[in-house]
PLY file of the C-alpha trace (Angstrom):
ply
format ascii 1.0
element vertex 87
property float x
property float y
property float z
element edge 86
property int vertex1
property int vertex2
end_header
116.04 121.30 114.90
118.21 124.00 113.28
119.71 126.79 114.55
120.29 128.61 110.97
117.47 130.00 108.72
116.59 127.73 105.44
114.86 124.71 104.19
115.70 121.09 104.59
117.37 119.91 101.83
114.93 117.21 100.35
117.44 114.86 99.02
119.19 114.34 102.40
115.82 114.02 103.74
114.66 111.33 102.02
117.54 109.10 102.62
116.70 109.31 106.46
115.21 105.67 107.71
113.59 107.66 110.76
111.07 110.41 110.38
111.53 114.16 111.70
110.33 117.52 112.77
111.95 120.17 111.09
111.85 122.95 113.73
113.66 126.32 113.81
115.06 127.18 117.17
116.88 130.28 118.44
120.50 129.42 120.24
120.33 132.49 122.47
119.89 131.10 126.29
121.91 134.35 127.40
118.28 136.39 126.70
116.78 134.39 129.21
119.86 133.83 132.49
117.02 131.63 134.42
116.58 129.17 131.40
120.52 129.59 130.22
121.93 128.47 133.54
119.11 125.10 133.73
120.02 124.79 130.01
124.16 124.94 130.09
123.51 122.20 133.18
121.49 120.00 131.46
123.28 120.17 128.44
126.21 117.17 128.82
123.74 115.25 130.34
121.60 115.23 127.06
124.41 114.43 125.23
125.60 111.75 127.08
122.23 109.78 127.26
122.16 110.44 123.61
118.82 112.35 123.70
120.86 115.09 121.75
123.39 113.90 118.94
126.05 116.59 117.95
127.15 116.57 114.29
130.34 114.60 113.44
133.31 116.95 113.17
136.85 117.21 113.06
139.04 119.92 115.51
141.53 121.80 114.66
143.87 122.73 117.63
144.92 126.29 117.70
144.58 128.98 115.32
146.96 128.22 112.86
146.55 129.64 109.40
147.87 126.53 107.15
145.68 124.57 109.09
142.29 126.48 109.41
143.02 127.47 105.42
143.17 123.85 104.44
140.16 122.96 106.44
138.59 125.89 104.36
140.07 123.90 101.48
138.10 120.75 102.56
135.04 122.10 102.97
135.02 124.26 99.48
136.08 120.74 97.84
132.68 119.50 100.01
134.21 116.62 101.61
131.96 116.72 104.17
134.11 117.59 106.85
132.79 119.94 110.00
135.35 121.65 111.84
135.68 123.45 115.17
138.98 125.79 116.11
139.79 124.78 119.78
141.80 127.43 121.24
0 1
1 2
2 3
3 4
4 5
5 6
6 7
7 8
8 9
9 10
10 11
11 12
12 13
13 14
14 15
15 16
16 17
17 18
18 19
19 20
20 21
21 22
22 23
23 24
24 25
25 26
26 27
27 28
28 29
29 30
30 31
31 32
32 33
33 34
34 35
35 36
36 37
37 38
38 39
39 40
40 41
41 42
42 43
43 44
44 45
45 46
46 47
47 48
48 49
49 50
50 51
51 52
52 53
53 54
54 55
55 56
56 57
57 58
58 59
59 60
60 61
61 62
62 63
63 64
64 65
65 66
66 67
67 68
68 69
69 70
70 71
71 72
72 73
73 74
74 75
75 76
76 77
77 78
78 79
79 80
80 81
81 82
82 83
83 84
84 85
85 86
């Protein structure tokens, strides 16, 4: 599942040694409160059973300019880095 508009890239999906379901889903749960609160609960539990993987990624800590423009850096030299600002 995906949360931003596109195709799958077809290279990266044929190296995958388990088969998929490409499926376009909507990251909104605040348009629905009822299913938002169940979903935000449920959420860490998913994850830590594994039943949900999150992407690899790196965090930067603060917003420091030198260090969000280098991760900027990384990613334009597509190192294949994913980065979250934690502030």
């Amino acid at each position: 599942m995906h949360l931003t508009m596109g195709k799958v890239d077809e290279l990266i999906a044929a190296k995958k040694k388990a088969d998929f379901e490409d499926k376009q889903i909507w990251g909104w749960s605040h348009l629905d409160p009822e299913f938002g609160k169940l979903f935000w609960k449920e959420f860490p539990k998913l994850v830590d059973c594994r039943k949900i993987k999150p992407l690899k990624h790196s965090v930067i800590e603060g917003l420091g300019a030198e260090k969000v423009n280098a991760a900027f850096d990384e990613m334009r030299a597509l190192k294949g880095v994913r980065w979250h600002v934690r502030l």
